[in-house]
C-alpha positions as a printed NumPy array, in Angstrom:
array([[46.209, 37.356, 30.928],
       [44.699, 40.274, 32.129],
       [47.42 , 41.075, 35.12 ],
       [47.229, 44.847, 36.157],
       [49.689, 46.514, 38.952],
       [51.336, 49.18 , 40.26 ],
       [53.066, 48.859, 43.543],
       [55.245, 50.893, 45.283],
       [56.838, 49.711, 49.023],
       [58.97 , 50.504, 51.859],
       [60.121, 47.578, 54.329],
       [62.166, 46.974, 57.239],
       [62.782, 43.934, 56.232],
       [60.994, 41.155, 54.685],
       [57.984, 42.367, 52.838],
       [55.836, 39.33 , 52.831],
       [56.209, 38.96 , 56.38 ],
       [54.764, 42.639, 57.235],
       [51.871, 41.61 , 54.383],
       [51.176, 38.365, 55.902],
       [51.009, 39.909, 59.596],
       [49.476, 42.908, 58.297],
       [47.996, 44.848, 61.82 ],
       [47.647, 48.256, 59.57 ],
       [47.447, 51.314, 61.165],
       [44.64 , 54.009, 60.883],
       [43.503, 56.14 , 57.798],
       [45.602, 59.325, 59.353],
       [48.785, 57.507, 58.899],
       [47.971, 56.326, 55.533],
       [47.299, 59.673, 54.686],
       [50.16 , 61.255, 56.017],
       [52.14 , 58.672, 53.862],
       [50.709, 59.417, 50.698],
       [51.357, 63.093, 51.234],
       [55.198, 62.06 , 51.503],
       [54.944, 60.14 , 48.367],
       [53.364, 63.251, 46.679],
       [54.549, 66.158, 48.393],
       [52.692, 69.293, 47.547],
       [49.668, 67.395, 46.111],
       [46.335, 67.649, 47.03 ],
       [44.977, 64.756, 48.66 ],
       [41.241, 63.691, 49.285],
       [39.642, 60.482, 51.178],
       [38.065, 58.171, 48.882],
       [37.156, 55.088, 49.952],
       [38.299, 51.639, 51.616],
       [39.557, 48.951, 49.812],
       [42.066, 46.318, 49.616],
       [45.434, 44.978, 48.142],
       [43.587, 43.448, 45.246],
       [42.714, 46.738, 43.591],
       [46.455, 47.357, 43.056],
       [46.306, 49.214, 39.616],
       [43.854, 52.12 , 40.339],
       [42.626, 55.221, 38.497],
       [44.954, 57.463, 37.395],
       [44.613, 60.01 , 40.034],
       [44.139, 57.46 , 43.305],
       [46.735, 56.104, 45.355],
       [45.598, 53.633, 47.405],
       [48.069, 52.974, 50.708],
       [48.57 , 51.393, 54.049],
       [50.839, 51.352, 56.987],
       [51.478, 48.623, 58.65 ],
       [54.193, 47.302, 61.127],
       [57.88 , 47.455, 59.209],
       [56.292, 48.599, 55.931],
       [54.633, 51.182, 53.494],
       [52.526, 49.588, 50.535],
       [51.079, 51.842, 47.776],
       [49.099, 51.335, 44.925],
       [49.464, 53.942, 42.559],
       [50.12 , 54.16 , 38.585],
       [52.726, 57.027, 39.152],
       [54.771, 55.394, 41.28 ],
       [56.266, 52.869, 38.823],
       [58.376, 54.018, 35.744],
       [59.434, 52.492, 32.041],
       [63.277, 52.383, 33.834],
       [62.609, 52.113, 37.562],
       [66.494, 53.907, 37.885],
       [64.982, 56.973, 37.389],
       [62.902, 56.879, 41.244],
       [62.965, 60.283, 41.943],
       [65.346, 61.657, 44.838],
       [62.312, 61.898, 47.532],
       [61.295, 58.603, 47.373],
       [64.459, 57.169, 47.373],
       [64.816, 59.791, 50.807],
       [62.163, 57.449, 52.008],
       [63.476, 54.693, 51.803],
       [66.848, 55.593, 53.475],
       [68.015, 52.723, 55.383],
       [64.984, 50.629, 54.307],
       [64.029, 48.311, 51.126],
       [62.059, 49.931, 47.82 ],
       [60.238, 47.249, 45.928],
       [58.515, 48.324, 43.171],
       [56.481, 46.146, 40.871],
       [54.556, 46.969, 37.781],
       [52.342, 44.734, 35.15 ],
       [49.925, 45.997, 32.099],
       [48.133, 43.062, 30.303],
       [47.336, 45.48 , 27.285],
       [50.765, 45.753, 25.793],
       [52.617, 43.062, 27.856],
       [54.507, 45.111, 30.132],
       [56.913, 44.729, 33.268],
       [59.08 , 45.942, 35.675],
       [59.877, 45.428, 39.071],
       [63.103, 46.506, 40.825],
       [64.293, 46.544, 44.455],
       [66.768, 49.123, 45.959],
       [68.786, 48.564, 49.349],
       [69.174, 51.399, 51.762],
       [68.821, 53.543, 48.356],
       [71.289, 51.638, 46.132],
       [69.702, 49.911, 43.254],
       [70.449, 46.259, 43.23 ],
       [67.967, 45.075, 40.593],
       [65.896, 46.511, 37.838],
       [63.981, 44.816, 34.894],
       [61.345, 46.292, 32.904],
       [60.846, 44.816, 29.374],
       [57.863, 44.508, 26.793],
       [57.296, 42.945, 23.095],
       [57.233, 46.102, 21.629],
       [59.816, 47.414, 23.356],
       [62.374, 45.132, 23.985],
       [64.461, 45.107, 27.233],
       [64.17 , 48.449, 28.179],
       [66.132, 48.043, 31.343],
       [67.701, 44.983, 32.951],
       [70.534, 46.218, 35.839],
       [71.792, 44.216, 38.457],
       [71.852, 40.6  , 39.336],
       [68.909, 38.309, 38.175],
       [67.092, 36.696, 41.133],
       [66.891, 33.084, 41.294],
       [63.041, 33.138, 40.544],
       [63.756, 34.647, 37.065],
       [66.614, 32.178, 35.638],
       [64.287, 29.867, 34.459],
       [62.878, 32.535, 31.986],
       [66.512, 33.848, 30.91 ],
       [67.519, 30.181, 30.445],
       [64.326, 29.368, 27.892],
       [62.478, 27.234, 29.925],
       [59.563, 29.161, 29.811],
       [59.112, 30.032, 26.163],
       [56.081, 31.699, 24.253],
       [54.23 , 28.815, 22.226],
       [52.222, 30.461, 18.894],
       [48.497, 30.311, 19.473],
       [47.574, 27.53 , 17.08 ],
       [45.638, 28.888, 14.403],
       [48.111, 31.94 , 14.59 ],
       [49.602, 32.486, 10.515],
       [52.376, 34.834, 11.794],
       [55.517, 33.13 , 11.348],
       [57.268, 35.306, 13.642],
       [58.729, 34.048, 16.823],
       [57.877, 36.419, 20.201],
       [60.042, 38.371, 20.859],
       [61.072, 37.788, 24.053],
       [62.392, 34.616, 25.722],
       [59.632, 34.404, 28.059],
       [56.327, 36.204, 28.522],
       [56.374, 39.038, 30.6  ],
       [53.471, 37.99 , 32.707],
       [54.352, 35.097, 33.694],
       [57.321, 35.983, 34.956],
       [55.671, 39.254, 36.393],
       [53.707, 36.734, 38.271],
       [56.469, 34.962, 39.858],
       [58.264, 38.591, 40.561],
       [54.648, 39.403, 42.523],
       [55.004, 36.03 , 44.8  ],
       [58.397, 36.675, 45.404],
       [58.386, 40.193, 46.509],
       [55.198, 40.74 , 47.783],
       [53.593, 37.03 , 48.6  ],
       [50.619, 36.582, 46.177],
       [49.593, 36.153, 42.966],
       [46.979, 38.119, 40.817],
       [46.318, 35.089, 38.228],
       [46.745, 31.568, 38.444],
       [46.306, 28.889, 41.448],
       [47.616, 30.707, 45.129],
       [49.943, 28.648, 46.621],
       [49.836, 27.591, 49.956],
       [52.114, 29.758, 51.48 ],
       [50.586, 33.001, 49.465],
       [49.021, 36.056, 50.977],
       [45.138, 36.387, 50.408],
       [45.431, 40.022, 49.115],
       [41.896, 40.619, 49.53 ],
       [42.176, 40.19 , 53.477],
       [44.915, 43.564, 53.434],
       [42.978, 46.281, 54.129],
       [44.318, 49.806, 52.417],
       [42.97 , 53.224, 52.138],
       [42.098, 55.211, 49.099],
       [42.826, 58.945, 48.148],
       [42.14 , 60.809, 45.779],
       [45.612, 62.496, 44.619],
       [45.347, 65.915, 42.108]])
């Protein structure tokens, strides 16, 4: 798998709905959200792009405004133990719903957690290497599967390590489940019908220093 992201959003309500109806506003109000996200940065235009590049370069933060929600793209924005979202974003999202979602292929990280009017109701991030590094709150019913072992890691067979994986489940896949659920599409494997065609969500791109 070679599933990338790094997503940061603010909703009224139901995120997928805002995604699916997306109507996004101009480049002006993207830009004037990304300076709230990173108050006292600089910030440049870049370019246009599109919810599918959602795990840009280091110092880009790709963003769009749209009717009920904020979406951002940006590798800052999600953290080893999503808990620690600093105070001004979670000023943000005062009154409104954080989602934050976060996948690296190379080392077979996730997280993704969701806070409530800024009260954190769940929070997982967990990798091989690094075991469960945070896991607060109750599990969604998308994830029980995983927790309950139907979803296990099967050794590659002409693998000689003896040793089982170390987690349950492989991040990724449930990383892709957590991406469907919160935010209505999927980066690998078939779309459903019901998913959002990413590529058809227009966002802007700034450079961020």
């Amino acid at each position: 798998m070679g599933a990338k992201t790094a997503l940061l959003a603010f909703a009224d309500g139901d995120l997928r709905a805002a995604l699916r109806d997306a109507a996004p506003a101009g480049r002006a109000e993207a830009e004037q959200a990304v300076r709230r996200i990173h108050p006292g940065r600089r910030v440049e235009w870049h370019k246009e792009t599109s919810l599918d590049d959602v795990h840009p370069a280091d110092i880009v933060t790709n963003a769009v405004v749209l009717a009920g929600a904020e979406v951002f793209c940006d590798r800052r924005l999600v953290l080893g133990r999503p808990s620690e979202l600093p105070e001004h974003l979670l000023a943000l999202g005062a009154g409104r719903r954080i989602v934050m979602h976060g996948m690296h292929s190379v080392v077979d990280w996730l997280c993704f957690a969701v806070w409530e009017d800024g009260r954190l109701v769940r929070s997982l991030s967990l990798s091989p290497d690094s075991g469960i590094i945070e896991d607060i709150g109750e599990r969604y019913p998308f994830e029980l599967p995983y927790w309950a072992g139907e979803h296990p890691v099967e050794p590659w067979p002409d693998d000689d390590d003896d040793e089982p994986y170390p987690l349950p489940f492989h991040p990724l896949e449930l990383g892709e489940d957590a991406l469907r659920a919160l935010f209505g599409f999927v980066q690998e494997g078939m779309p459903g019908p019901d998913d959002i065609d990413e590529h058809s969500v227009p966002m802007h791109g700034f450079l961020v220093i």
